[in-house]
C-alpha positions in Angstrom: -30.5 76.0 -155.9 -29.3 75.7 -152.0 -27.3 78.2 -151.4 -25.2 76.5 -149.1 -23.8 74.2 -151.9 -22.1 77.6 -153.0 -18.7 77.4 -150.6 -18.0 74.0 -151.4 -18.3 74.8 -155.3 -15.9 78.7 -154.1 -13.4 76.7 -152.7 -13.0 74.2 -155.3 -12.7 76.6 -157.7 -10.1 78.4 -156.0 -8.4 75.7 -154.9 -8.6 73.8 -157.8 -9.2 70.0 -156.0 -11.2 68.2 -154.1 -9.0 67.0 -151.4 -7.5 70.3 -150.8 -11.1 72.4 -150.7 -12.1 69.3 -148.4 -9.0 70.5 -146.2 -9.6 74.5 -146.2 -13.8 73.5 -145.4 -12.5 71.1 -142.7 -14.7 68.4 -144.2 -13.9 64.8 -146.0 -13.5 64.3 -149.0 -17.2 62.5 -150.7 -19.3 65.6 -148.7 -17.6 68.1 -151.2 -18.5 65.4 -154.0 -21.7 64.9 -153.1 -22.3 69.0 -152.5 -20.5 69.4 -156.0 -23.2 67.0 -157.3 -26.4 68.5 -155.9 -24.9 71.6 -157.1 -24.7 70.9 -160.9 -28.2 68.7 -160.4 -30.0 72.3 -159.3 -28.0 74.4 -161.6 -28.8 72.0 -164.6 -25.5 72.1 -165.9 -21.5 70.4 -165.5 -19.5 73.5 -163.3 -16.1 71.7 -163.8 -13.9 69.5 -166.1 -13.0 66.8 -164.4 -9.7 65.4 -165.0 -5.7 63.8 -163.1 -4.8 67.3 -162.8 -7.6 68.7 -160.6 -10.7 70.2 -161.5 -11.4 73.0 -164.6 -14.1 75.4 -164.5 -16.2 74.9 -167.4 -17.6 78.2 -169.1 -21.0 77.5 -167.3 -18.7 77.3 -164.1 -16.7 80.2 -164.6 -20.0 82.4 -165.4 -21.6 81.8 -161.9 -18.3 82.4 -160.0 -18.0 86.0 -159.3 -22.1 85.8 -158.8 -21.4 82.7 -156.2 -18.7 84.6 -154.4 -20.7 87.7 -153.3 -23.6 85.5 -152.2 -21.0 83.5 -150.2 -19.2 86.6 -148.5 -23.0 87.8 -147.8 -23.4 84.6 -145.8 -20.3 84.4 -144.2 -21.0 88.0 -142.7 -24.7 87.4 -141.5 -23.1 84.1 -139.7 -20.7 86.1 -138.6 -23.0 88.5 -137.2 -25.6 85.8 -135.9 -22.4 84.1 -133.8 -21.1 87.6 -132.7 -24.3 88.0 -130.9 -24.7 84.5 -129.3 -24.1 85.5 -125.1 -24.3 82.0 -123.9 -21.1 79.9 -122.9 -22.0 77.1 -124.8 -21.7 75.9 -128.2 -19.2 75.4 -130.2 -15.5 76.6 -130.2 -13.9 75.9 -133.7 -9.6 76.0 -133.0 -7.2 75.7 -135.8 -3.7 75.3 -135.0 -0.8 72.8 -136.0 -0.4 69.3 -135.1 2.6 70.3 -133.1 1.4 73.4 -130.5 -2.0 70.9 -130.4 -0.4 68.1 -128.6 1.3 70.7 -126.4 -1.5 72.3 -125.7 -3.7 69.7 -125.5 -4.3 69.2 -121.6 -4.8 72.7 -121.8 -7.5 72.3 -123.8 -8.9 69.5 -121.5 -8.9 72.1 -119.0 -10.9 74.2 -120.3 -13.6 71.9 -121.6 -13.8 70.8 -117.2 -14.1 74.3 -116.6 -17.0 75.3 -119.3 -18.4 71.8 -120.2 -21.2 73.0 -122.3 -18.8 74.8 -124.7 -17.1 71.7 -127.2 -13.9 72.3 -128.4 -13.5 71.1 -132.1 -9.8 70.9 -133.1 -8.5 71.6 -136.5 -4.6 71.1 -137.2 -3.3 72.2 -140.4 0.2 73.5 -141.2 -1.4 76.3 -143.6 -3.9 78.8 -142.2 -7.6 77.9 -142.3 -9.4 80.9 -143.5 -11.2 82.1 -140.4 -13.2 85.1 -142.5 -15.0 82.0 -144.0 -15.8 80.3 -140.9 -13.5 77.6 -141.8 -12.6 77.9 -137.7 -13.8 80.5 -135.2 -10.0 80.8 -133.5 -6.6 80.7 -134.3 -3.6 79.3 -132.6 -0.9 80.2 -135.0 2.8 80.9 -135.1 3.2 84.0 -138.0 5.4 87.2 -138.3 1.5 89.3 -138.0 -2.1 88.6 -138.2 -3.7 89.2 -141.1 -5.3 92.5 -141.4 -9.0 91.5 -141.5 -8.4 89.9 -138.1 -8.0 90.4 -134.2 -6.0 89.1 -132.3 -2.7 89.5 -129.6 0.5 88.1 -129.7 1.5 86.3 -126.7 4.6 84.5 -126.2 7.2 83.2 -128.8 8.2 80.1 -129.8 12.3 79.0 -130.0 13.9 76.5 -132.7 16.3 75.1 -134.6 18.0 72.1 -136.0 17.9 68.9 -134.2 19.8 65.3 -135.2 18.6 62.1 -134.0 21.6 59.5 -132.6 20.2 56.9 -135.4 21.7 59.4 -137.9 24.9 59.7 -136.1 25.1 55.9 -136.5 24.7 56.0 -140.0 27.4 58.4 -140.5 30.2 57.7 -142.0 32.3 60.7 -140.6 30.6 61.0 -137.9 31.2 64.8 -137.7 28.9 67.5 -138.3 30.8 70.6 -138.9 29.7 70.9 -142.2 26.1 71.5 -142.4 26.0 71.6 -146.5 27.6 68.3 -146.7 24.4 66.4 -144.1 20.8 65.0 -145.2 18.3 67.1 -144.4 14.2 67.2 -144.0 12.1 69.8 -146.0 8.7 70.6 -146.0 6.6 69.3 -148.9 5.4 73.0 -151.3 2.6 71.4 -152.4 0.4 69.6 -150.1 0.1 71.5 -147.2 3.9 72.7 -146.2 4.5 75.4 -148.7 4.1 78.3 -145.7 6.5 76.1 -144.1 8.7 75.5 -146.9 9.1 79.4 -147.9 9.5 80.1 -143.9 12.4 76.8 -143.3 13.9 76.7 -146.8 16.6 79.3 -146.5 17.6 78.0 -142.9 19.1 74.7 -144.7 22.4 75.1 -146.2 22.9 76.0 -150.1 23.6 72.9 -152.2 22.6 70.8 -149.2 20.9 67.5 -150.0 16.9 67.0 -148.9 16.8 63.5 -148.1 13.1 63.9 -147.7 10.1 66.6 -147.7 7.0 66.2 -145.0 3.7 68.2 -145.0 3.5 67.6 -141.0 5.1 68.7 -138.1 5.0 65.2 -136.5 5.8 63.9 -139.8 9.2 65.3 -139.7 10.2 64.9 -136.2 9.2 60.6 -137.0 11.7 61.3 -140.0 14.3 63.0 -137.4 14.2 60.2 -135.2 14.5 57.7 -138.0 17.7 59.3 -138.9 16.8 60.7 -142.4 18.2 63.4 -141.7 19.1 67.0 -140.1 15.8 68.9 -139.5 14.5 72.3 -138.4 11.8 71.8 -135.6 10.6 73.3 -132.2 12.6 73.2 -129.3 9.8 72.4 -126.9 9.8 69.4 -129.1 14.1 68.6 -129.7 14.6 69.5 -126.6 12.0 66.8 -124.7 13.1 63.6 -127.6 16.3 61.8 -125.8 17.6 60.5 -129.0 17.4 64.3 -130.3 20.3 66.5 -129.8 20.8 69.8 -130.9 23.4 70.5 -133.7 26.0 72.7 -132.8 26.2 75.9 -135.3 22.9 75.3 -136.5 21.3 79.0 -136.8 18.0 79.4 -134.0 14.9 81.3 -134.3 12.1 82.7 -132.4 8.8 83.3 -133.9 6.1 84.9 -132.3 2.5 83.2 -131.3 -0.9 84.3 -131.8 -4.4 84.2 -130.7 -6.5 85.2 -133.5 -10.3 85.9 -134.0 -12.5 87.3 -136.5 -13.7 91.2 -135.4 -17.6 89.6 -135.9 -16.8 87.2 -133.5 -14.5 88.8 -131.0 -16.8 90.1 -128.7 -18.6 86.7 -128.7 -18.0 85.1 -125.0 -17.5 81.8 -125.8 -14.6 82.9 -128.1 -13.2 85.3 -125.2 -13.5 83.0 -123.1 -11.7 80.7 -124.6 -9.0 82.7 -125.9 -8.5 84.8 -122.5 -8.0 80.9 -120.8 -5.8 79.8 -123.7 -3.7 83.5 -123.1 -3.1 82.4 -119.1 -2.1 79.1 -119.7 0.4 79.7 -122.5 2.0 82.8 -120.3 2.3 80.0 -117.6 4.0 77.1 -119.8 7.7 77.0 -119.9 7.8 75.6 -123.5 7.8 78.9 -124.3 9.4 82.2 -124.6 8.0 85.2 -122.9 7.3 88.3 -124.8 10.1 91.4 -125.2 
C-alpha cells in the first residue's frame, strides 16, 4: 500500500466528492482519481460506490477508515515536525486566503518574493478555510470572528463592508428608488459549492422576504454580478469603494470583521513561515484598505 494514497482516499470520504476533496488537497481533479485508483489496486478491493450523487463508502471502505485516519494524522504531525525544524529561508511558503484580499494583497506578495527570492510563494484562494492541520496550506490569510483553537496566529487589522449597487441596476429600475431594501434584487452566496461560510455569515444581512436574484461561490464572482446589475450585494469596501459604477446604498447595515494571520503551532517557529507572516503583518498595518485594530 503507499501510504500516501491515504489523504486523498480521508478526504474523499469526508467530503464525499471528488471535486470538492480535489479543492480541500489543493490538487485537480484526475490526481485524486488516479490516487483513488492506485489505492483500491494495492488494497485489492472497490473503497467507494460510485455514483451522480458523490461517492459511498463501500463496507470494505468504511472498515479501513478510522485505521487510515490515524495513520494520516501520524503523517501530518511528523511533516509537521520535519518543516517546523527546516532554518533555511527558502522553500516553499503555502498561503491560503480568498480571491478578494489576494488581488489586494498581491504586490505585497511580489514584495516579498524580491526581498527572499529563494522562498516561492504558492497561493491558494478559497472562500472556505483550507485545513492547515493537514497541510493543505502552511499560512492563513483569513477574515473569521477567532482562529481555530488548534492554531496560532494574531489578529491584525479589520476589514469594513456593506452593500454596494452598480449604476447598471439603477438603469434597470423601474422606481428608481432604493428606500426599500426587501423590495431590490439581491446576490447570495452559493451553500453548497464553496460559499456556505459565506452564506451563514451574509445571509441574515439581506432583508427578510427579499428576492436572490442570484447566488456566487466567489468574491469576484459577485462583485462581476454587481456590476452587471443583478443585483444589490454585500462586498468589501476596499473593493465598492475603488469600482466607479459602485455606489454605496444608503441604509444598508455595515460591518467590520477582523483579519488574521494564522499558522499551525508545528510550524510557527519555522522562519520561512515568520518571516513571511511578520512581512505580511507590516504591510497590512501600512495599507489604508483597512481598518486599524481597537
Amino acid at each position: 500500500m503507499i501510504w500516501d494514497d491515504l489523504r486523498f482516499f480521508v478526504a474523499v470520504a469526508e467530503q464525499g466528492t471528488v471535486s470538492q476533496a480535489a479543492r480541500v488537497l489543493g490538487v485537480n481533479y484526475s490526481t485524486v482519481l488516479r490516487r483513488l485508483a492506485s489505492l483500491e489496486e494495492s488494497y485489492g478491493t472497490q473503497l467507494f460506490e460510485r455514483s451522480s450523487s458523490g461517492y459511498e463508502l463501500t463496507r470494505g471502505g468504511a472498515e479501513i477508515l478510522d485505521t487510515a485516519r490515524s495513520i494520516e494524522e501520524s503523517f501530518q504531525e511528523l511533516d509537521r515536525q520535519l518543516a517546523g525544524r527546516d532554518a533555511r529561508l527558502s522553500g516553499v511558503v503555502r498561503v491560503a486566503t480568498t480571491d478578494l484580499l489576494g488581488g489586494l494583497l498581491m504586490p505585497d506578495f511580489c514584495r516579498f518574493t524580491n526581498e527572499y527570492p529563494d522562498i516561492r510563494l504558492e497561493m491558494v484562494t478559497s472562500i472556505e478555510p483550507l485545513n492547515l492541520t493537514k497541510r493543505a496550506a502552511d499560512v492563513a490569510i483569513r477574515v473569521t470572528k477567532g482562529p481555530s483553537p488548534h492554531l496560532t496566529g494574531r489578529r491584525v487589522a479589520r476589514i469594513a463592508g456593506t452593500v454596494y449597487v452598480s449604476d447598471r441596476y439603477r438603469d434597470w429600475q423601474r422606481s428608481g428608488s432604493l428606500e426599500n431594501l426587501a423590495e431590490q434584487s439581491w446576490i447570495g452566496w452559493d451553500e453548497n459549492h464553496g460559499g456556505g461560510e459565506m452564506a451563514r455569515r451574509m445571509d441574515p444581512f439581506i432583508p427578510a422576504g427579499a428576492s436572490i436574484s442570484c447566488r456566487v461561490d466567489s468574491g469576484t464572482a459577485l462583485c462581476h454580478a454587481i456590476r452587471a446589475g443583478m443585483g444589490l450585494g454585500y462586498t468589501w469596501c476596499f473593493v465598492g469603494d475603488s469600482e466607479a459604477s459602485f455606489k454605496r446604498v444608503p441604509g444598508a447595515r455595515e460591518y467590520l470583521l477582523d483579519l488574521w494571520l494564522l499558522v499551525h503551532p508545528d510550524l510557527a517557529k519555522t522562519p520561512r513561515f515568520r518571516v513571511f507572516l511578520d512581512f505580511m503583518a507590516d504591510r497590512i498595518a501600512e495599507n489604508e484598505a483597512f481598518a486599524p485594530l481597537d
